[in-house]
C-alpha positions as a Markdown table, in Angstrom:
| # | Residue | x | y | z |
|---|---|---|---|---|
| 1 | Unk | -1.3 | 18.1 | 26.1 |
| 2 | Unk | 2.4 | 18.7 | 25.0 |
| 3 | Unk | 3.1 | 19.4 | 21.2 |
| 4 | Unk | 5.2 | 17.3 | 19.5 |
| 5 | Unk | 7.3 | 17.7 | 17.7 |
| 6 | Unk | 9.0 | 20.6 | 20.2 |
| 7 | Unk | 12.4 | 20.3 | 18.9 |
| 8 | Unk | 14.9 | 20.5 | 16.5 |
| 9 | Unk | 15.9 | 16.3 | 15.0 |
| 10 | Unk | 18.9 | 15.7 | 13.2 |
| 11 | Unk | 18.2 | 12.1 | 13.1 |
| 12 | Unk | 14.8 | 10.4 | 12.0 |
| 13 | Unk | 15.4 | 7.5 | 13.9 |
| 14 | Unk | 14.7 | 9.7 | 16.6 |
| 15 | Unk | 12.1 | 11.2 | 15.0 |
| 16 | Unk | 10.5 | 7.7 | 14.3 |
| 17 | Unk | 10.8 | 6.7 | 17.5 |
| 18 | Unk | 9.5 | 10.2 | 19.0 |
| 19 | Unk | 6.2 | 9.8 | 16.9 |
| 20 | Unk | 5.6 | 6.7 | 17.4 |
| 21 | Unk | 5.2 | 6.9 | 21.4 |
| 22 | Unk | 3.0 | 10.1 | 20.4 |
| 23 | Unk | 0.8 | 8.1 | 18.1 |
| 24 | Unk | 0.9 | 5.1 | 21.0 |
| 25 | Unk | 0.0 | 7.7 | 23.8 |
| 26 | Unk | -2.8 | 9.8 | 22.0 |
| 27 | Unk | -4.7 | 5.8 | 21.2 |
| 28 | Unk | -4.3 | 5.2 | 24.5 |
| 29 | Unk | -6.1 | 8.1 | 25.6 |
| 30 | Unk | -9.5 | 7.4 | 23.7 |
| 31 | Unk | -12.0 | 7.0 | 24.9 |
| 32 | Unk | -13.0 | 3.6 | 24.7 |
| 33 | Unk | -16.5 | 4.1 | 25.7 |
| 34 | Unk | -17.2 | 6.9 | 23.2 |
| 35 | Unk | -16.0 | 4.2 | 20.3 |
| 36 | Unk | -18.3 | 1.6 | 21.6 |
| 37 | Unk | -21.4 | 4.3 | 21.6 |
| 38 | Unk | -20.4 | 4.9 | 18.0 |
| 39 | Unk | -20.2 | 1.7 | 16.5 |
| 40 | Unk | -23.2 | 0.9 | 18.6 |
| 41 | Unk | -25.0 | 4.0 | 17.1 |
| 42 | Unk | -23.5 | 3.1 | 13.2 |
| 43 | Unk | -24.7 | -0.4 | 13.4 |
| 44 | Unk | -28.2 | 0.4 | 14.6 |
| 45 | Unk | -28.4 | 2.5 | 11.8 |
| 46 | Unk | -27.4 | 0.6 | 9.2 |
| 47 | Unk | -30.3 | -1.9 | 10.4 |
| 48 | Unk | -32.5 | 0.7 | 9.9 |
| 49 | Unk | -31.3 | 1.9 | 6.5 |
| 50 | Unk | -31.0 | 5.4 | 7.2 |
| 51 | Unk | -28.1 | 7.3 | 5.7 |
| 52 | Unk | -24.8 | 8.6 | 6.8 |
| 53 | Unk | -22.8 | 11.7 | 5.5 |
| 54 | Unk | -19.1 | 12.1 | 6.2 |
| 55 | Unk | -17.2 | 15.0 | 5.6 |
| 56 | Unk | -13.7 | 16.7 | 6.5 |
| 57 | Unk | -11.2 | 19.1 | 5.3 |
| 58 | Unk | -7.9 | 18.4 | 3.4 |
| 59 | Unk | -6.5 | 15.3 | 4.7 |
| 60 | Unk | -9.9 | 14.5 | 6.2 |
| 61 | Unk | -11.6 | 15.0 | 3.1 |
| 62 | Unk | -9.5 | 12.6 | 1.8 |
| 63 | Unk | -11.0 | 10.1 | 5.1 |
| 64 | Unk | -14.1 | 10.9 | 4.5 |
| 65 | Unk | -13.8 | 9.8 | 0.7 |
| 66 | Unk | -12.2 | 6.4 | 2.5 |
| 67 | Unk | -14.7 | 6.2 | 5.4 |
| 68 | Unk | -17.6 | 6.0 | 2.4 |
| 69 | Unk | -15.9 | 3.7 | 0.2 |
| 70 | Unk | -14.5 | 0.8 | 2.9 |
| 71 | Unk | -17.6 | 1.1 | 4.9 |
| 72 | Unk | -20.3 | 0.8 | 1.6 |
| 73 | Unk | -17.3 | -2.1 | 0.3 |
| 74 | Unk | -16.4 | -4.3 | 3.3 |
| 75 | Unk | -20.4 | -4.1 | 4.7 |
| 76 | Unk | -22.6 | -4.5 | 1.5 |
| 77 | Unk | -22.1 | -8.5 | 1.6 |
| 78 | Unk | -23.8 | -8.6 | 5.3 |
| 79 | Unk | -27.3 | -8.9 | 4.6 |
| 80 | Unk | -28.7 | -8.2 | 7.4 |
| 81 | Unk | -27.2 | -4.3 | 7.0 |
| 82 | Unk | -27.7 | -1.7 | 4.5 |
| 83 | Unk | -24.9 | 0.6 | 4.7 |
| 84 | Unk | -26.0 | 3.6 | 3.0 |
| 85 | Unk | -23.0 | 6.5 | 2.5 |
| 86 | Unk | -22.7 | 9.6 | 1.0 |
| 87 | Unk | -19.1 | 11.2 | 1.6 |
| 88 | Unk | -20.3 | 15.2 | 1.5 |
| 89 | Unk | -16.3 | 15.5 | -0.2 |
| 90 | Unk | -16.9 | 13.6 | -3.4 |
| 91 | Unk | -18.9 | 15.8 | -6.0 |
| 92 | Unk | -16.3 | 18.1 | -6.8 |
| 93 | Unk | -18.3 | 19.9 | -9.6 |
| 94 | Unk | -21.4 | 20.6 | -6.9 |
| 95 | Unk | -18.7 | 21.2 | -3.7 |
| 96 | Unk | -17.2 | 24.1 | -7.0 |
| 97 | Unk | -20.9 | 25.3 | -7.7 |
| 98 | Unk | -21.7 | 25.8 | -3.7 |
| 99 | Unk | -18.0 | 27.6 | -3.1 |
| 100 | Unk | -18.5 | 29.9 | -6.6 |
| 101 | Unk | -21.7 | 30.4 | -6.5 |
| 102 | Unk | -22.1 | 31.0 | -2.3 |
| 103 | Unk | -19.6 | 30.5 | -0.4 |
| 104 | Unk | -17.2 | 27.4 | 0.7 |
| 105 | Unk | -18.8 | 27.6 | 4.2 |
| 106 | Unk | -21.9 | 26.0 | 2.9 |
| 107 | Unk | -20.5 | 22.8 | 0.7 |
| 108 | Unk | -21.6 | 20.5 | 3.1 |
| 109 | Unk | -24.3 | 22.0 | 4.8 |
| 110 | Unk | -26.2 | 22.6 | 1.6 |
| 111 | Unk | -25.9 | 19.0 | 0.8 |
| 112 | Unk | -27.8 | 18.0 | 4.0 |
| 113 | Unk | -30.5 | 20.0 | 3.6 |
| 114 | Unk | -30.9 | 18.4 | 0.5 |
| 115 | Unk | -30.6 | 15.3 | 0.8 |
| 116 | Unk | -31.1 | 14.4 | 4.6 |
| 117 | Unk | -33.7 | 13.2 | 6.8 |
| 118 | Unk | -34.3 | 12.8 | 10.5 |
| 119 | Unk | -32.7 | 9.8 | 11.8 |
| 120 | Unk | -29.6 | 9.7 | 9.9 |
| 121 | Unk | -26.0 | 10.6 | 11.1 |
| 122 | Unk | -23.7 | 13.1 | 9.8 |
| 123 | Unk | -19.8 | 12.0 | 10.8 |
| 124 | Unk | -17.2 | 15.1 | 10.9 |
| 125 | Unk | -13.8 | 14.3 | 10.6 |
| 126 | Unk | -12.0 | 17.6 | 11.6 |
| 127 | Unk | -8.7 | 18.0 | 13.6 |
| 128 | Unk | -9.4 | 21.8 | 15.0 |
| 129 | Unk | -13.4 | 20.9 | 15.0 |
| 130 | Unk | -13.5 | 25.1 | 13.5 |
| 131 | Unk | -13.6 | 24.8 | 9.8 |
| 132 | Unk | -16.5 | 27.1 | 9.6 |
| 133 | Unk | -18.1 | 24.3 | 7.1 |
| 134 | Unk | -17.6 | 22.1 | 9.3 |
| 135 | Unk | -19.6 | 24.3 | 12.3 |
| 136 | Unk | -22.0 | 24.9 | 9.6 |
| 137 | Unk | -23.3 | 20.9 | 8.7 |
| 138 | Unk | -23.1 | 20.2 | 12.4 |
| 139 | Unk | -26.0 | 23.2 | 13.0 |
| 140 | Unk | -27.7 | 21.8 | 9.9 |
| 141 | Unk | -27.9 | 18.4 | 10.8 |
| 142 | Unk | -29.2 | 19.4 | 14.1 |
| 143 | Unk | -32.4 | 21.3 | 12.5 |
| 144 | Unk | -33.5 | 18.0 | 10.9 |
| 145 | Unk | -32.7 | 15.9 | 13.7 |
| 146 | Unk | -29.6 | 14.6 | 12.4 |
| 147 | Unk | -27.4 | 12.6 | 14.9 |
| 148 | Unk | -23.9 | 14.2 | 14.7 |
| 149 | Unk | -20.7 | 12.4 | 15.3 |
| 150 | Unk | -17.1 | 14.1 | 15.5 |
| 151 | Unk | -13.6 | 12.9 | 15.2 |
| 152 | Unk | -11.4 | 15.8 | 16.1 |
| 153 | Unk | -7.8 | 16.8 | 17.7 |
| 154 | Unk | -5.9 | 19.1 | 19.0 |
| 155 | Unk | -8.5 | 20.7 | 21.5 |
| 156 | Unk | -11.7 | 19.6 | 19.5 |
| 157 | Unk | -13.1 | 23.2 | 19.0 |
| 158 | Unk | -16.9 | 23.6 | 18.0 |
| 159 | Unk | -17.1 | 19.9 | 16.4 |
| 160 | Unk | -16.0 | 18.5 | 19.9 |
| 161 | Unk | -18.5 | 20.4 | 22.3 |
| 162 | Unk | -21.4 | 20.4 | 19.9 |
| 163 | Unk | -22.2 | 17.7 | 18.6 |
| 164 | Unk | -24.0 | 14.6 | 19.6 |
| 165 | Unk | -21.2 | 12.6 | 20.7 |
| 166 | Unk | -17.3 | 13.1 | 20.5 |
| 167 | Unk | -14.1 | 10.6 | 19.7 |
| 168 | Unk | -11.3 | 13.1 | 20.5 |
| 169 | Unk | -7.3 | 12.7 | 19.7 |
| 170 | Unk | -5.3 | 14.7 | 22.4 |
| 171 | Unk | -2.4 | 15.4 | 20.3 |
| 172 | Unk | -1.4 | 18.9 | 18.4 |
| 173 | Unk | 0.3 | 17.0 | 15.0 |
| 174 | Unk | -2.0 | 16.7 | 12.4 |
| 175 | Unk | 0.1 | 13.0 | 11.2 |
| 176 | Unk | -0.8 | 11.6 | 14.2 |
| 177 | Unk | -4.3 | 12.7 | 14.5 |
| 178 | Unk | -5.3 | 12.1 | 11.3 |
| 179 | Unk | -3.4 | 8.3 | 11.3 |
| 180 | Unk | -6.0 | 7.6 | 14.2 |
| 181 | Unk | -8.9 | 8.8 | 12.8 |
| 182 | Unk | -8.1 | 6.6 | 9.9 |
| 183 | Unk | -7.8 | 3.9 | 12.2 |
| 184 | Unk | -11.3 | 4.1 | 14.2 |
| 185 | Unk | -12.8 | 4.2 | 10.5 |
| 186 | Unk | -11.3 | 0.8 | 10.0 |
| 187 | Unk | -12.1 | -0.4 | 13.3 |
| 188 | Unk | -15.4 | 0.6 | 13.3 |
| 189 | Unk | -16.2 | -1.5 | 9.9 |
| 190 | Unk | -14.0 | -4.3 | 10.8 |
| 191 | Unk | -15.6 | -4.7 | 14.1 |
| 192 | Unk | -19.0 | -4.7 | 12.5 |
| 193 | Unk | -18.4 | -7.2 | 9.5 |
| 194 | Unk | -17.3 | -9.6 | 12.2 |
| 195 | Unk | -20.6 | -8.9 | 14.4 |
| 196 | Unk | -22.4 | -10.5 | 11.7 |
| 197 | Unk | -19.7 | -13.2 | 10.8 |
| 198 | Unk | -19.9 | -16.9 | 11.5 |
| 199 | Unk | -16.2 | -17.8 | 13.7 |
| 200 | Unk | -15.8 | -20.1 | 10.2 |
| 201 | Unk | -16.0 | -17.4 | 8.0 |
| 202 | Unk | -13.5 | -14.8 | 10.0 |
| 203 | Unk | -11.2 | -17.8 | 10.0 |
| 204 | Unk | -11.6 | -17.3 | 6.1 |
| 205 | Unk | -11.5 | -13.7 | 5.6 |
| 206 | Unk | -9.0 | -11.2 | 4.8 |
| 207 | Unk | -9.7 | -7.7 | 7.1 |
């Protein structure tokens, strides 16, 4: 896995064009049969109503925050599904009590011991797979017998060998591996909404 960028651009043509075939080569490399697992695995839970908690760091905070509000938008008109999220980034005033009053390593991992049972998923959005609060949900969730998903990068750390299964981005620039990350969330819901579609109504639809 080469890092990119490596040198010095003095024209962003270049650069565009540079990216580009690193975004286009890191797709290519998932793993297509992971994917399938997962949306398997998130549809089959959404038929059974259980929840799923999302969480990430920074610019996969930010993700996460997305993952919860496209998935619970775009999927609450299916009937058949209940999709039931909680993005473990959103209450800022509890993530501020946890950090103040414990530490920042336990913002997520506090919040599903609260509020999670056996059965649902947790879905880690991390491009090291380290953040220590990251580490910390993933050993949470597995107490309860939580099903852990991870999206990761660069070599996948912790995230990528622990938990339950993995969707990894071989690439070492954070633009590029959180770009795709934000692209298997889409995916993932798009695909599902048109699972339960008729052909007449995904003629009709915006995705």
């Amino acid at each position: 896995m080469n890092k990119f960028p490596n040198i010095k651009y003095y024209k962003s043509n270049l650069y565009y064009n540079d990216y580009l075939k690193e975004h286009y080569k890191t797709f290519e490399n998932l793993s297509t049969a992971n994917l399938n697992r997962i949306i398997n695995i998130i549809n089959k839970k959404y038929l059974l109503g259980k929840k799923i908690f999302v969480c990430g760091n920074g610019g996969s905070a930010a993700l996460a925050n997305h993952f919860a509000c496209d998935h619970q938008k775009i999927l609450s008109s299916i009937k058949k599904i209940k999709p039931r999220l909680l993005s473990l980034c959103s209450n800022i005033p509890l993530i501020t009590a946890i950090s103040n009053d414990k530490k920042y390593d336990d913002v997520f991992s506090d919040q599903i011991i609260a509020q999670g049972n056996k059965g649902d998923i947790l879905i880690c959005i991390s491009s090291s797979g380290n953040s220590k609060n990251i580490i910390k949900a993933i050993k949470s969730a597995k107490k309860i017998g939580i099903y852990s998903i991870s999206f990761t990068g660069f070599d996948g750390g912790y995230a990528k060998k622990n938990s339950n299964i993995n969707l990894h981005c071989s690439s070492k620039n954070y633009g590029v591996i959180e770009s795709i990350h934000h692209s298997i969330m889409n995916i993932i819901a798009q695909y599902i909404r048109n699972l339960y579609l008729t052909k007449k109504d995904i003629r009709k639809v915006n995705f």
